[in-house]
C-alpha positions in Angstrom: 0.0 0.0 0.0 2.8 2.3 0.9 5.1 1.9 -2.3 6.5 4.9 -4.3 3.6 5.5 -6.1 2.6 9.0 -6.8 -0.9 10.5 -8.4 -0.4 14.2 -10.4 -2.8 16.9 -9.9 -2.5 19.9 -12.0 -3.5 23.5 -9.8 -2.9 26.6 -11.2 -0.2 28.6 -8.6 -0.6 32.4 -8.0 0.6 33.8 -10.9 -2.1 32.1 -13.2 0.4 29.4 -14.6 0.1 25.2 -14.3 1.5 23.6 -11.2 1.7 20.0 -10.6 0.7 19.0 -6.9 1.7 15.2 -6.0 0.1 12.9 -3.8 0.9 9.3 -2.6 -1.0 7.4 -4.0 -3.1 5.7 -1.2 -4.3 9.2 -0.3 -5.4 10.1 -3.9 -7.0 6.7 -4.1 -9.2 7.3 -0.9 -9.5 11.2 -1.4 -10.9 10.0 -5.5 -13.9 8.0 -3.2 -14.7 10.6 -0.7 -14.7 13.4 -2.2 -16.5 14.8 -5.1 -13.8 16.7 -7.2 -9.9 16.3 -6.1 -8.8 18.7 -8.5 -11.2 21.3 -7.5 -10.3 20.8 -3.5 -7.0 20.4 -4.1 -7.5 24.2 -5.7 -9.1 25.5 -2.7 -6.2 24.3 -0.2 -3.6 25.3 -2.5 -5.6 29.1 -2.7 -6.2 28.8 1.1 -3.0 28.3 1.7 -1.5 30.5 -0.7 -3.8 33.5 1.1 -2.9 31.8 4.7 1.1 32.1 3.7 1.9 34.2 1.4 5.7 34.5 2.0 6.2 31.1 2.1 8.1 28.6 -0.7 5.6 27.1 -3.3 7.4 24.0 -2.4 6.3 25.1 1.1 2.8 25.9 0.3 2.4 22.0 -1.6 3.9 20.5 1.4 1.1 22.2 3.4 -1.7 21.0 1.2 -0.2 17.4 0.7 -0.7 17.2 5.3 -4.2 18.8 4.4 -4.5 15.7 2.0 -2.9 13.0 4.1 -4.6 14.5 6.8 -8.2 14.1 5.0 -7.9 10.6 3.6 -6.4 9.6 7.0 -9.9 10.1 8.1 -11.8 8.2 5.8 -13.2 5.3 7.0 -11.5 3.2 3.6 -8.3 3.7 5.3 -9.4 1.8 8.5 -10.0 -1.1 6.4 -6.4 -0.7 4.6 -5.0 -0.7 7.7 -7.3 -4.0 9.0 -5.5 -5.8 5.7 -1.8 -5.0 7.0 
């Protein structure tokens, strides 16, 4: 479950132009069940955060949103049973 597999989403950044935001896998797996539109949430977070910390890195600002991520799929109920199979 935990290998090196990465999903890609594409954001836009503050300046208008095409980012790339990557998530492990498991958590884009889980986040693609319980939520209605990654891309779009993954959008929000990213702007949230943007607003939130404006002086920091972008590299910064993704790591923030990738613990949001983690953070969400963590509480999905799919990853108690993920865990269960371990």
């Amino acid at each position: 479950m935990f290998e090196d597999e990465k999903t890609n989403y594409s954001i836009v950044d503050e300046e208008g132009s095409r980012s790339t935001l990557t998530l492990d896998k498991w958590a884009a797996d889980i986040l693609q069940v319980e939520l209605q539109d990654v891309h779009e949430w993954l959008q929000q977070k990213f702007d949230l955060v943007t607003a939130k910390f404006p002086n920091e890195t972008r590299r910064k600002r993704g790591d923030y949103v990738r613990a949001l991520a983690y953070r969400e799929a963590e509480k999905s109920p799919h990853m108690a049973d993920i865990l269960k199979n371990l």
